[in-house]
C-alpha positions in Angstrom: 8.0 -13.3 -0.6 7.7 -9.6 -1.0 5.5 -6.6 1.1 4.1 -3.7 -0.1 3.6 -1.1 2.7 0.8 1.4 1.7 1.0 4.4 4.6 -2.1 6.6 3.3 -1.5 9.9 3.9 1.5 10.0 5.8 5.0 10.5 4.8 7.6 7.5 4.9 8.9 7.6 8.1 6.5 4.7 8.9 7.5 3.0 5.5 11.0 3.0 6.7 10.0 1.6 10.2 8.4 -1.1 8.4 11.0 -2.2 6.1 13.7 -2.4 8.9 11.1 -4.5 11.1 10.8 -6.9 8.3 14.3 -7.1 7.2 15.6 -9.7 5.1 12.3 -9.4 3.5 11.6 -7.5 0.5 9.3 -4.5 0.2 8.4 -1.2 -1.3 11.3 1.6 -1.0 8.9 4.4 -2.2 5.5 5.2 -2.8 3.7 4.3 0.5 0.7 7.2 -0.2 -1.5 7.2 -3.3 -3.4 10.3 -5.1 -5.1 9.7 -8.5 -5.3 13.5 -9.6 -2.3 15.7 -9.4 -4.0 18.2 -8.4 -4.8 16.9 -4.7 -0.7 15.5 -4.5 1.0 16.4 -1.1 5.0 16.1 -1.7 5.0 12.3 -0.6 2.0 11.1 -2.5 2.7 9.2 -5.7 0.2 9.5 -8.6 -1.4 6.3 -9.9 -3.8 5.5 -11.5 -6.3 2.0 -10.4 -4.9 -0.1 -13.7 -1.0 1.2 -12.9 -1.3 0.5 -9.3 -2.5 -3.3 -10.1 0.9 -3.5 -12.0 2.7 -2.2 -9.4 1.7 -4.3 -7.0 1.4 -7.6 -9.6 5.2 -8.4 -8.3 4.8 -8.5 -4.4 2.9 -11.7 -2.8 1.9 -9.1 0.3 -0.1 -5.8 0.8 0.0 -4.3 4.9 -2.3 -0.8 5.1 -0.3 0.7 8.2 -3.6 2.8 8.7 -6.7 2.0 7.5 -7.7 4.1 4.8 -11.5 3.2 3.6 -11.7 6.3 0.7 -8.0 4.6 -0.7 -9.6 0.9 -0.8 -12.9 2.0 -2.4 -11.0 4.5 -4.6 -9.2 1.7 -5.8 -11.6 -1.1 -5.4 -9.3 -3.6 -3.9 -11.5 -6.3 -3.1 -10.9 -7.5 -6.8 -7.3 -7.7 -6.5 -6.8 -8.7 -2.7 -7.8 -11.2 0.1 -7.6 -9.8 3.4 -6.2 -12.2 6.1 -6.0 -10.0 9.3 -7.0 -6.5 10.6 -5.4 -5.3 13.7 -6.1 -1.9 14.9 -5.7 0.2 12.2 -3.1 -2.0 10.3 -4.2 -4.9 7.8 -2.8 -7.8 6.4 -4.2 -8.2 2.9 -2.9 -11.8 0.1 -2.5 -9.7 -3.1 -4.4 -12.4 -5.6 -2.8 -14.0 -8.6 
């Protein structure tokens, strides 16, 4: 099984907490904060558009928000793509759909 981490806003630090927590598993090395125009890009943000970022994420079974981020899920309109299993705080466990 594989994780993608999305950290919204943040730079990686927390992505790299993550991935040593999980550790054997596989996850995302890069890309943990999303922007769809350039022009709105902090240094850490990748730019992706909706369709791109459901390729991306095609390969991994697994999708954890380490904080919440409403405008990124209805920016993105996740509900299509994923089922959400558990919300804890502000982290959520979300079964990307095949």
């Amino acid at each position: 099984k594989k994780v993608y981490f999305v950290d919204q806003n943040n730079d990686e630090f927390f992505l790299r907490v993550a991935r040593f927590l999980i550790y054997p598993i596989k996850s995302n090395q890069l890309c943990s904060s999303f922007v769809i125009k350039k022009n709105i890009r902090k240094t850490y943000d990748c730019v992706i558009s909706k369709k791109n970022f459901y390729k991306l994420i095609e390969s991994y079974d697994y999708l954890i928000f380490l904080n919440n981020d409403l405008q990124m899920i209805e920016m993105y309109n996740f509900n299509e793509k994923l089922n959400k299993i558990k919300k804890i705080e502000d982290v959520s466990l979300y079964e990307i759909k095949k």
